[in-house]
C-alpha positions in Angstrom: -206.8 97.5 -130.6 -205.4 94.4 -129.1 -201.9 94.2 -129.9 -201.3 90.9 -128.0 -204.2 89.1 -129.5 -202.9 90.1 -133.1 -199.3 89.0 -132.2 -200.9 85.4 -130.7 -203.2 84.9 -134.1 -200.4 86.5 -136.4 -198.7 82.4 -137.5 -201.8 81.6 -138.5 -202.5 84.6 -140.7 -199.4 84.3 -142.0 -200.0 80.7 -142.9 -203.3 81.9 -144.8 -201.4 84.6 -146.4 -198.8 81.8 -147.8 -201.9 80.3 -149.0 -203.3 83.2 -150.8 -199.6 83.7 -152.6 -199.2 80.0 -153.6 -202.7 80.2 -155.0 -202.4 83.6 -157.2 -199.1 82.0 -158.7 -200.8 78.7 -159.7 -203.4 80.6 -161.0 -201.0 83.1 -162.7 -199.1 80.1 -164.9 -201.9 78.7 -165.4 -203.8 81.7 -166.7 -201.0 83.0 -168.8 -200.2 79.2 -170.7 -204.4 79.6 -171.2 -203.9 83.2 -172.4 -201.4 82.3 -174.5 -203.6 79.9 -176.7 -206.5 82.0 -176.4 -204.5 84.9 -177.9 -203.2 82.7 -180.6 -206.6 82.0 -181.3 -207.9 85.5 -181.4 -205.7 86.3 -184.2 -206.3 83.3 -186.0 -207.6 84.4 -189.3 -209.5 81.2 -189.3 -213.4 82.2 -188.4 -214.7 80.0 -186.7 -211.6 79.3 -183.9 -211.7 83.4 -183.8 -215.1 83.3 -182.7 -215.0 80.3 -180.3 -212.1 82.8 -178.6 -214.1 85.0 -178.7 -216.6 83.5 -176.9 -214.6 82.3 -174.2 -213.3 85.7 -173.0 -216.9 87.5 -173.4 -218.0 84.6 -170.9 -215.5 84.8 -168.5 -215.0 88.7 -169.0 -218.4 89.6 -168.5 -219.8 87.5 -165.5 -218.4 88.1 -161.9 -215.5 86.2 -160.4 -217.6 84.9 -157.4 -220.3 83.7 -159.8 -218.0 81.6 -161.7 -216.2 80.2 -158.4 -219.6 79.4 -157.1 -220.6 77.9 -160.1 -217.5 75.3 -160.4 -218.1 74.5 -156.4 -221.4 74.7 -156.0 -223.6 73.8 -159.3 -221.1 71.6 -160.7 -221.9 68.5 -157.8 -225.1 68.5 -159.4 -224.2 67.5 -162.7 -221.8 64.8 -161.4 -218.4 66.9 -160.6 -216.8 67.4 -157.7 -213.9 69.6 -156.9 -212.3 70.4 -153.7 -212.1 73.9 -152.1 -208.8 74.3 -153.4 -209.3 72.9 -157.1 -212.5 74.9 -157.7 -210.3 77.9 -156.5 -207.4 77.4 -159.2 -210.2 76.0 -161.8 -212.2 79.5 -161.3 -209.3 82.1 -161.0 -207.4 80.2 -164.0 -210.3 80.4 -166.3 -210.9 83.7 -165.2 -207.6 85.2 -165.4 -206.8 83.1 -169.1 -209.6 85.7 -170.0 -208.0 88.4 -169.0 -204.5 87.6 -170.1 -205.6 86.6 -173.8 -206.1 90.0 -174.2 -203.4 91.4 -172.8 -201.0 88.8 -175.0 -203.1 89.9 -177.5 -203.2 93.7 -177.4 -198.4 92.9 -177.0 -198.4 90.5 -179.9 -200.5 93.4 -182.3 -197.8 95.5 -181.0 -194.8 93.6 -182.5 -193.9 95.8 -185.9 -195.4 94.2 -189.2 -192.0 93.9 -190.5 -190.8 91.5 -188.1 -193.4 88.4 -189.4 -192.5 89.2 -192.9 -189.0 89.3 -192.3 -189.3 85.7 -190.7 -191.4 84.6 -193.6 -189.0 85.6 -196.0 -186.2 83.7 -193.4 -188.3 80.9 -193.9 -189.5 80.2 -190.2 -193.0 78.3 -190.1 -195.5 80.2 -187.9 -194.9 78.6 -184.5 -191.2 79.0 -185.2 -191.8 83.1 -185.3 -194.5 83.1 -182.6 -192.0 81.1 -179.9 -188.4 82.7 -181.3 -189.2 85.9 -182.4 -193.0 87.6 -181.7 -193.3 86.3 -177.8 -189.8 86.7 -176.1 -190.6 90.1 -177.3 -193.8 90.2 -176.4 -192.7 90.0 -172.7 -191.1 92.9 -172.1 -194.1 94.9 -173.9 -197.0 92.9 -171.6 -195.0 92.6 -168.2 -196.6 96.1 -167.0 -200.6 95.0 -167.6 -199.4 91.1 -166.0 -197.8 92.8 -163.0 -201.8 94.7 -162.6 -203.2 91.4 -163.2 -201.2 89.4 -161.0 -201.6 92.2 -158.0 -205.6 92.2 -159.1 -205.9 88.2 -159.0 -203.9 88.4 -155.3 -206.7 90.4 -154.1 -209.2 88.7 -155.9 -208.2 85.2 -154.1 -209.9 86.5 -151.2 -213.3 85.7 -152.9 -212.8 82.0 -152.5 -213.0 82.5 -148.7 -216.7 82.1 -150.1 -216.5 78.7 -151.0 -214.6 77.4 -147.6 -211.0 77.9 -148.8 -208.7 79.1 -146.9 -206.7 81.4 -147.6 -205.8 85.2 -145.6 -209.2 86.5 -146.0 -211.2 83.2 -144.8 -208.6 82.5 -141.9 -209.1 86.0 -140.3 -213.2 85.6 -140.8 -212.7 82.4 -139.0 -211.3 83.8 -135.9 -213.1 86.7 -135.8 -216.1 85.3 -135.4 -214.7 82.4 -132.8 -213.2 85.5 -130.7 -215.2 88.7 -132.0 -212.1 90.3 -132.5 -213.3 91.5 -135.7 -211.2 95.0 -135.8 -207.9 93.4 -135.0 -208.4 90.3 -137.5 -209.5 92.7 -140.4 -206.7 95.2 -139.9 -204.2 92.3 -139.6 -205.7 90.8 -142.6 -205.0 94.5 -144.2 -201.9 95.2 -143.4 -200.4 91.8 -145.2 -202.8 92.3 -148.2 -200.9 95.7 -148.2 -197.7 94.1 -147.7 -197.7 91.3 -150.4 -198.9 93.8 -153.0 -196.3 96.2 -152.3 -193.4 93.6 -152.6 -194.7 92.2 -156.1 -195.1 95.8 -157.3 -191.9 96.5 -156.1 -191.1 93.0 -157.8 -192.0 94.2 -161.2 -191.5 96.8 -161.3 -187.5 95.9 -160.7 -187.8 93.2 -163.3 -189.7 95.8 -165.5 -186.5 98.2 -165.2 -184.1 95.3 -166.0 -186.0 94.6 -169.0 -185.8 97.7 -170.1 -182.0 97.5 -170.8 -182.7 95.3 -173.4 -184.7 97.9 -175.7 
C-alpha cells in the first residue's frame, strides 16, 4: 500500500466525495417534495389518481437503479433529449428515490391516529390545511428513521452514475486507477470516505432523531 500516492491523489477524492454529497442532497429534496405528492396521491380515495401512483412507484420500485440512469442518459438522445451527466444523475436518483419516499410518507401519514383528521374536520380545516399543519409536521418525527436509511442508501447508490461519466467519488478513483494502476490504494481510499460520510450522517440522524424525540 502506497501511502504517499494516496496522500498526493487524496484532494481530488475529496473533491469527488463533495460531489457525491452535493448530489445525494439534491436528489434527497427532490425525492422527498416528489414523495410527498406521490404519497398524497396514494391515499387519494379518488381511483384513478390512486392507480396512476401506483404505477409510478411499481415502475420505479421494480427496475434497477442503473437501468433507469442509463435509460435517461443513454436512450433518451434518441428520442430527442439530451441531458448532461450531471442532470440525468439528479433526474434518475430523484425519480427513483420519490419512489421510495412515497411510501415511506405513506406508511408515517397511515400512522397519524384517526382521531386527529376528524378532530380537524370538525375544527373546520380544509384538507391541505390538516395535511400541512397538523398530519406532516407530525409525520416527520415518525418517518425521519426510514429517510435517514434512504438517504445513507441513495449516498451509496450515487456511485452508479460513475456509469454514465459523472463524476463523483467512485468514478474519480476509477479514473486514476486505471491512469496509474493503483487500483488497491484508489479503492481503499474511495472506502474509507464512503465509510466516513455514512457514519457522520448516521451519526447526523441519529442526533436529530434524539432531539425529536423530546417532543413526543
Amino acid at each position: 500500500m502506497n501511502i504517499e500516492f494516496i496522500l498526493s491523489k487524496l484532494p481530488f477524492l475529496l473533491q469527488g466525495s463533495i460531489m457525491t454529497i452535493q448530489l445525494t442532497v439534491v436528489t434527497l429534496i427532490i425525492g422527498t417534495f416528489l414523495g410527498i405528492i406521490l404519497a398524497l396521491l396514494k391515499i387519494s380515495k379518488i381511483k384513478i389518481i390512486n392507480l396512476l401512483a401506483t404505477f409510478y412507484t411499481w415502475v420505479f420500485r421494480g427496475t434497477p437503479l442503473i437501468l433507469q440512469l442509463f435509460f435517461f442518459y443513454y436512450a433518451l438522445p434518441i428520442l430527442g433529449i439530451t441531458f448532461s451527466p450531471f442532470t440525468a444523475a439528479v433526474v434518475g436518483l430523484s425519480l427513483n428515490c420519490g419512489a421510495y419516499m412515497a411510501e415511506i410518507i405513506r406508511g408515517g401519514i397511515l400512522a397519524i391516529d384517526k382521531g386527529q383528521f376528524e378532530a380537524s374536520k370538525a375544527l373546520g380545516y380544509t384538507y391541505f390545511q390538516t395535511m400541512t399543519k397538523i398530519v406532516l409536521p407530525q409525520t416527520i418525527r415518525i418517518i425521519l428513521p426510514p429517510v435517514g436509511n434512504e438517504f445513507i442508501a441513495m449516498l451509496k447508490d450515487t456511485s452508479l452514475v460513475s456509469t454514465i461519466a459523472m463524476v463523483e467519488l467512485m468514478r474519480t478513483a476509477t479514473q486514476i486507477s486505471s491512469a496509474t494502476f493503483k487500483y488497491t490504494e484508489m479503492l481503499f481510499s474511495a472506502a474509507v470516505l464512503y465509510l466516513v460520510m455514512t457514519t457522520l450522517f448516521t451519526s447526523a440522524f441519529s442526533a436529530l432523531e434524539k432531539k425529536l424525540a423530546v417532543y413526543v
